[in-house]
Structure formats: C-alpha cells, structure tokens
N, CA, C and O of each residue as an XYZ file, in Angstrom:
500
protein
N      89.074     94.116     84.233
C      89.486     94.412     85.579
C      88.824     95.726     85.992
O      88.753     96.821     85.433
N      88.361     95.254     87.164
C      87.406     97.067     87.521
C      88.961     98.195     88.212
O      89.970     97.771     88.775
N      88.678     99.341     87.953
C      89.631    100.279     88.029
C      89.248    100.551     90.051
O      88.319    100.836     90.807
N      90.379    100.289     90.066
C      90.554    100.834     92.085
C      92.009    101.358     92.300
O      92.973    100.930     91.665
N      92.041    101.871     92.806
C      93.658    102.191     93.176
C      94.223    101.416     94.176
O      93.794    101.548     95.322
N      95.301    100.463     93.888
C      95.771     99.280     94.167
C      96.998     99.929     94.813
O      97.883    100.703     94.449
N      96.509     98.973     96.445
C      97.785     99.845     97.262
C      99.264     99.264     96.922
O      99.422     98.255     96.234
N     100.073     99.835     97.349
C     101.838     99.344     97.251
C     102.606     99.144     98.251
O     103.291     99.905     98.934
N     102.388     97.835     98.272
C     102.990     97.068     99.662
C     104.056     95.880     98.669
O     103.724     94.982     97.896
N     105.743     96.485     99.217
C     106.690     96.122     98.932
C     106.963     94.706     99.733
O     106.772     94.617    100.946
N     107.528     93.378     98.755
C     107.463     92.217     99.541
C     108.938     91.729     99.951
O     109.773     92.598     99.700
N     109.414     90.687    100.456
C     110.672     90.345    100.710
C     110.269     88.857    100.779
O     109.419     88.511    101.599
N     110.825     87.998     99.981
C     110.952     86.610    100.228
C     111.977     86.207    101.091
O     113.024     86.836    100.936
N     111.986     85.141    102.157
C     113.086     84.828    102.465
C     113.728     83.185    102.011
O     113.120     82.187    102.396
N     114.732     83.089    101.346
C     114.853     81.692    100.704
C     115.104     80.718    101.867
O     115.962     81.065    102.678
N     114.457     79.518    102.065
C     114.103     78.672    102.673
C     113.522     78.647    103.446
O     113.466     77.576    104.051
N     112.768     79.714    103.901
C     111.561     80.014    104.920
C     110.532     79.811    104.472
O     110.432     80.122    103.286
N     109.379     79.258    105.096
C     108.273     79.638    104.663
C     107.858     81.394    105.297
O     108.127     82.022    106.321
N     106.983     81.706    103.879
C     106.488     82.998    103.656
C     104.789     82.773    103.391
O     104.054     82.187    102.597
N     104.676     83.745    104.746
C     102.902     83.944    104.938
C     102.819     85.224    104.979
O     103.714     85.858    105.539
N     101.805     85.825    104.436
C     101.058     86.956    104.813
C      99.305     86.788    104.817
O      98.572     86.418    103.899
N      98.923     87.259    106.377
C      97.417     87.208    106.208
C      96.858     88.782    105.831
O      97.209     89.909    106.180
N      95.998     88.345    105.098
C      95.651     90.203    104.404
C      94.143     90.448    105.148
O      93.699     89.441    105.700
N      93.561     91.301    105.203
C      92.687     92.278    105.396
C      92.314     92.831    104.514
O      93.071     93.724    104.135
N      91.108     92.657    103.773
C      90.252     93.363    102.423
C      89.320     93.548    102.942
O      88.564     92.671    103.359
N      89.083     95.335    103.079
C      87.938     95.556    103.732
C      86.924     96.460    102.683
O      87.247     97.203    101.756
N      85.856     96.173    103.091
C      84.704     97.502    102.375
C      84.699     99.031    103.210
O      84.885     99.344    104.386
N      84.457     99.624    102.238
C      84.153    100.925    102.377
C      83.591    101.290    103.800
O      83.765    102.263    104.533
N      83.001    100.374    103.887
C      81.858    100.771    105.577
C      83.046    100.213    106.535
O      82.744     99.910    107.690
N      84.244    100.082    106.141
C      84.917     99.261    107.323
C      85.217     98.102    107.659
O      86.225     97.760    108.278
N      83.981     97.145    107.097
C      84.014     95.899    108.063
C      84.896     94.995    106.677
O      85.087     95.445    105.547
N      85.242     93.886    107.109
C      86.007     92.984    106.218
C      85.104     92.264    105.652
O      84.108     91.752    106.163
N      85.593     92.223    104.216
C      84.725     91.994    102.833
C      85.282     90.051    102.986
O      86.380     89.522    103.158
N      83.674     89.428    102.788
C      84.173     87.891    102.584
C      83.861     87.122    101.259
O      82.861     86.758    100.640
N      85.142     87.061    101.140
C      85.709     86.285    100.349
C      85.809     85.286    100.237
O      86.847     84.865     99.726
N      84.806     84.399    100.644
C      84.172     83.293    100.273
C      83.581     82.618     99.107
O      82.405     82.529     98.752
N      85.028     82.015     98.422
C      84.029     81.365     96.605
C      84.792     83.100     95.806
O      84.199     83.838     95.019
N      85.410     83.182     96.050
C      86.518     84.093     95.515
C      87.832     83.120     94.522
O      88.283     81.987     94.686
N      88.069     83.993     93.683
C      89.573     83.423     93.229
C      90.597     84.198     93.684
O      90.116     85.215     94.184
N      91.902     84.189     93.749
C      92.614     85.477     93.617
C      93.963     84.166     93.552
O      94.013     82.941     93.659
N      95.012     85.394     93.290
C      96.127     85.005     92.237
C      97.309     85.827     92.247
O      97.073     86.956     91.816
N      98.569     85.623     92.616
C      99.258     86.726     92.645
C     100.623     86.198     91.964
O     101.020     85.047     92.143
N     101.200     86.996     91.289
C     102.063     86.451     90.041
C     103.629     87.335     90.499
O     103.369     88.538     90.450
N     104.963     87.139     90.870
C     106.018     87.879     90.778
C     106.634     87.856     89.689
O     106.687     86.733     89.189
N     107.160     88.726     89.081
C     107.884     89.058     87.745
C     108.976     89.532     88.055
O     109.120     90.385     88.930
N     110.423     88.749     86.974
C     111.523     89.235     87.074
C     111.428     90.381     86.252
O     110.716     90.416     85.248
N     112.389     91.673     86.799
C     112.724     92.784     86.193
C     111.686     93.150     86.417
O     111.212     92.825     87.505
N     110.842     94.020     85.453
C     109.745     94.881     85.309
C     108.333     94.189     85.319
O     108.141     93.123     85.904
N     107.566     94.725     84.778
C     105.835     93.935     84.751
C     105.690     93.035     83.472
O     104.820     92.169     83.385
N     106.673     93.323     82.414
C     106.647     92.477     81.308
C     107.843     91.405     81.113
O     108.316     90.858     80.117
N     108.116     91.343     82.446
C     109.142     90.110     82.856
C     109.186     88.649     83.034
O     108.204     88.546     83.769
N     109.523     87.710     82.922
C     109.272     86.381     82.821
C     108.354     86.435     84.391
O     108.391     87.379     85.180
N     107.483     85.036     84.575
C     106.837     85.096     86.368
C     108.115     84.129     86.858
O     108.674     83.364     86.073
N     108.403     84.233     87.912
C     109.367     83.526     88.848
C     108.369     82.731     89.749
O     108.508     81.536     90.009
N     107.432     83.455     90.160
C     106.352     82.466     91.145
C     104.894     83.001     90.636
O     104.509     84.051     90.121
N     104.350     81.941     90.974
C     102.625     82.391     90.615
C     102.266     81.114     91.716
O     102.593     79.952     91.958
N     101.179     82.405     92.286
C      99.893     81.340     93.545
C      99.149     81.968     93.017
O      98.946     83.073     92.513
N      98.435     80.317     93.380
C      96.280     80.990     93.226
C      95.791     80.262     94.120
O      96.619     79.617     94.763
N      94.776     80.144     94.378
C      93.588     79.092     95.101
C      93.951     77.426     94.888
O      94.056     76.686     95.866
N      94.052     77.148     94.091
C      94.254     75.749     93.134
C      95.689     75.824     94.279
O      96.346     76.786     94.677
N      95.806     74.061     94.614
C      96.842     74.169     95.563
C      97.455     74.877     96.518
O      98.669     74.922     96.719
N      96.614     75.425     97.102
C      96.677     75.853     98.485
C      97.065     76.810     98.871
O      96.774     77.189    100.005
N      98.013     77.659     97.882
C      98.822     78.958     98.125
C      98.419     79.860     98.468
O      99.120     80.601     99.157
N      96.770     80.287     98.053
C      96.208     81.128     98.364
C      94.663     80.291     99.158
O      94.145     79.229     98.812
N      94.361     80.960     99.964
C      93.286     80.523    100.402
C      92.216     82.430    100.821
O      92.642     83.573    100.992
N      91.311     82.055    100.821
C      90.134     83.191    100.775
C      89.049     82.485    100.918
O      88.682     81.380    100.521
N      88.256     83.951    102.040
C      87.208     83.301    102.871
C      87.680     84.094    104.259
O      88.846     84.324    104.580
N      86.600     84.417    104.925
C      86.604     84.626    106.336
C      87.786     83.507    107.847
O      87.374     82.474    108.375
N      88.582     83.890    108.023
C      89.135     83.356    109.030
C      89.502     83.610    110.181
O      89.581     84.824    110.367
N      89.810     82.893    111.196
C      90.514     83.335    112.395
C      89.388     84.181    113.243
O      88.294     84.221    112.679
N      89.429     84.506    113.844
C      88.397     85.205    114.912
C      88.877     86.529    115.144
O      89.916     86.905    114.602
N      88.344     87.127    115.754
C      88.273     89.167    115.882
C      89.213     89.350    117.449
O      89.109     88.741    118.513
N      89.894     90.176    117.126
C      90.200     91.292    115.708
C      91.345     90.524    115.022
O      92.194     91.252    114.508
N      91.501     89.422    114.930
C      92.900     89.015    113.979
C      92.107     87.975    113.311
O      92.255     86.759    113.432
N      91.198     88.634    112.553
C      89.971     87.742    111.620
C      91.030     88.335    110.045
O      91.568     89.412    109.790
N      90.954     87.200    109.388
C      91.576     88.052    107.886
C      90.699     87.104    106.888
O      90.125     86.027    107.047
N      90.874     88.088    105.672
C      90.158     87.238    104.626
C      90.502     86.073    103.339
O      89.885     85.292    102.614
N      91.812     86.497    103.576
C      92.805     86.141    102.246
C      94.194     85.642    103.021
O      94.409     86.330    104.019
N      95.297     84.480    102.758
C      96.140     84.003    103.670
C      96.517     83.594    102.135
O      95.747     83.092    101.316
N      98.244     84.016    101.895
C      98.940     83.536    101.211
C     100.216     82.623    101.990
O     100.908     82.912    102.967
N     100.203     81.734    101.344
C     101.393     81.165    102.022
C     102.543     79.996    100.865
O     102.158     79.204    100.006
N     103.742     80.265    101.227
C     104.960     79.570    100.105
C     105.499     78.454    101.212
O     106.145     78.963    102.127
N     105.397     77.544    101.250
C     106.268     76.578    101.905
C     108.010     76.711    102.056
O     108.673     77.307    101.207
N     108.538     76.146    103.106
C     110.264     76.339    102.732
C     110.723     75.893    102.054
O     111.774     76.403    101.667
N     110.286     74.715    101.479
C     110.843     73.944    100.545
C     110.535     74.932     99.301
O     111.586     75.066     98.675
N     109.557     75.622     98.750
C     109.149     76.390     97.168
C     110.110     77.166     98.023
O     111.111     77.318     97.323
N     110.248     77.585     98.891
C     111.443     79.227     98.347
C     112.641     78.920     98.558
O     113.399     79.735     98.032
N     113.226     77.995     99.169
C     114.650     77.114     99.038
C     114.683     76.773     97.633
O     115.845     76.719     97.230
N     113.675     76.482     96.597
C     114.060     76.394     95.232
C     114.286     77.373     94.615
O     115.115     77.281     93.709
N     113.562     78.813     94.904
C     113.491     79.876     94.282
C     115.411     80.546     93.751
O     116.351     80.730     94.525
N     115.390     80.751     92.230
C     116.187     81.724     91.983
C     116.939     83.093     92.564
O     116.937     82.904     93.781
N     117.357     83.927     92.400
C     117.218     84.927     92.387
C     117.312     85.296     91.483
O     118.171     84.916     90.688
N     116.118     86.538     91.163
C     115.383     86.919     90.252
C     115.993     88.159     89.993
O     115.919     88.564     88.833
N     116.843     89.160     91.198
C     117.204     90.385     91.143
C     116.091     91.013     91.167
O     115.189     90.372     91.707
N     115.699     92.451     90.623
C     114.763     93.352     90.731
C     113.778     92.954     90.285
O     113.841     92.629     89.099
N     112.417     92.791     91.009
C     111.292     91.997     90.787
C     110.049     93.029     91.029
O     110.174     94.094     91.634
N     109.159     92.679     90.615
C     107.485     93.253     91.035
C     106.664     91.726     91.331
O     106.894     90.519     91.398
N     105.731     92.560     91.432
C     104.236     91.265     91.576
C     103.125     92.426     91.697
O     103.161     93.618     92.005
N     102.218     91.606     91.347
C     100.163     91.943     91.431
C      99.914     90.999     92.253
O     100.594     90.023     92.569
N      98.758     91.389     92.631
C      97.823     90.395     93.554
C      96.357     90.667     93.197
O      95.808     91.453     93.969
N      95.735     90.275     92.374
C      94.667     90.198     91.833
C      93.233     89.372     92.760
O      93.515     88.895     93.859
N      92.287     89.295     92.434
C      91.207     88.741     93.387
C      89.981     89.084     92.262
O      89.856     90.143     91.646
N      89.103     87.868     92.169
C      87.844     87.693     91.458
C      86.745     87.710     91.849
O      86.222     86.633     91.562
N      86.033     88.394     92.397
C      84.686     87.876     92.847
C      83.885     86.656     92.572
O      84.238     85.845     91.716
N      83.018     86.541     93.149
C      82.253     85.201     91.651
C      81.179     85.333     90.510
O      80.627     84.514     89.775
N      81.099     86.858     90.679
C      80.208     87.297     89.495
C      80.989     87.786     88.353
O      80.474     88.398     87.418
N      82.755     87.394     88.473
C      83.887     87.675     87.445
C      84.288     88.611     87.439
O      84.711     88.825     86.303
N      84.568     90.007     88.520
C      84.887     91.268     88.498
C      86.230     90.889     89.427
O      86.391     90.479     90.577
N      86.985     91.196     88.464
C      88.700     91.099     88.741
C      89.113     92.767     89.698
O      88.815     93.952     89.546
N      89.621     92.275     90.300
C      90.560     93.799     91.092
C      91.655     93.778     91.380
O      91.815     92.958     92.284
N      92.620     94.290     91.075
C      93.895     94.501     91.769
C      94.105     95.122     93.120
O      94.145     96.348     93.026
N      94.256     94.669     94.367
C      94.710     95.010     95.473
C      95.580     95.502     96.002
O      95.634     96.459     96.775
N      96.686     94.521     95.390
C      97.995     94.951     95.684
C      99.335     94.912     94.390
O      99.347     94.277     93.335
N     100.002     95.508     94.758
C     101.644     96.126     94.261
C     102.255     96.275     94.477
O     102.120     96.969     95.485
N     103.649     96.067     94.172
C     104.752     96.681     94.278
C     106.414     95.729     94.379
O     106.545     94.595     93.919
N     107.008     96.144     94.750
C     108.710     95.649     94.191
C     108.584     94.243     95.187
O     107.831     94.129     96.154
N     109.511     93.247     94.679
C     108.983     92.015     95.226
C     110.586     91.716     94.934
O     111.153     92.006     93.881
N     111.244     91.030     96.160
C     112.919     90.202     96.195
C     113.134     89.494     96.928
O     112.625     89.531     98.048
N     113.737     88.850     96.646
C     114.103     87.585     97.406
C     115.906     87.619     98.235
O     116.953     87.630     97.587
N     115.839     87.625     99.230
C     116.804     87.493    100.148
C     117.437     85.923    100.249
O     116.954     84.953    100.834
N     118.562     86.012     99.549
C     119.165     84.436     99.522
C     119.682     84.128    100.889
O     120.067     84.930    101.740
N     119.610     82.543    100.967
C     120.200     82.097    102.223
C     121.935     82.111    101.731
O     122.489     82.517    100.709
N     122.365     81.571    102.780
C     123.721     81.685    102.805
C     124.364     79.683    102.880
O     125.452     79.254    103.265
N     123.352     79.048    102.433
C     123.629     77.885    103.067
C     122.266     77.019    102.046
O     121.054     77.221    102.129
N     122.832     76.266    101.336
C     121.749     75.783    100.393
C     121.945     74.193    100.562
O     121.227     73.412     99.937
C-alpha cells in the first residue's frame, strides 16, 4: 500500500435505506483523477480495525463503481452504493470503523478514506 494520509470522514448507515455516497478523488493539480479500470473496496469492522467485517463492497457486484461520471461540476469518480434491502439486513454492529481502499491498475493500493462507521436502526423491521 503506498503511504498517503488518508482523510477521516465519519459514516452513518441508515437501516433500510439505501446508502450512496459519490466521492471526488482528485490530483494534486486539482482536477479529478480517473478512475477508470480501477479496483477499490471498502470493508466496515465491528469494534476496532481487528474486528470481524459486517459489510464489504468492491467493484464485483456493483457496490462500488469507478470511472469518470456525471457531468461538471457534479462529475465524481467513485459512487458507492448499499441497496435498502442489504441495510434492512444489516446487524447492529455497535462501535464500528471502515477503510476505503482503491487500486490503480498498475497494483498501487491507497487508502483514501477513514474513520468510525454506525449504523442507525430503524424502528420498524
């Protein structure tokens, strides 16, 4: 994994909603880096970082998608998304984290993102 300082953006699931976030990975010069023929992968862990995973997306089935999208200025590169039905199944996990990792295609892994990750139960299952 190449060393970057991986920002910390705290998540909130909501159970039976679907949950999207479109991201923005940009280069140094500014402009948004494409991620086209990219992997990336983002894993939540109960308790700490050496915690069982509660959810894992990647590319493979749709969860994650990467690549240039949408048009300017609400162009993004990376679109995660959980269906309502996956987070209507989801546990609660209590105090959680997650990574969000991303591969180039010449195999140089990076961590992007971090930080505390929970899930907000419905009231009505």
């Amino acid at each position: 994994m190449t060393t970057i300082e991986p920002a910390h953006y705290d998540i909130t699931i909501y159970q039976g909603a679907t949950w999207t976030r479109a991201l923005r990975l940009i280069k140094s010069d500014g402009t948004l880096l494409d991620t086209t023929n990219w992997y990336a992968w983002l894993a939540v862990r109960a308790g700490g970082y050496d915690g069982p995973i509660v959810i894992y997306m990647q590319n493979v089935g749709g969860r994650i998608q990467t690549g240039l999208q949408g048009t300017a200025p609400d162009q993004y590169n990376v679109l995660l998304n959980l269906t309502a039905a996956v987070t209507k199944a989801l546990v609660d996990w209590g105090e959680g984290v997650y990574t969000f990792d991303i591969q180039d295609p010449y195999g140089t892994v990076y961590r992007y993102l971090e930080g505390r990750a929970t899930l907000s139960r419905t009231a009505v299952y």
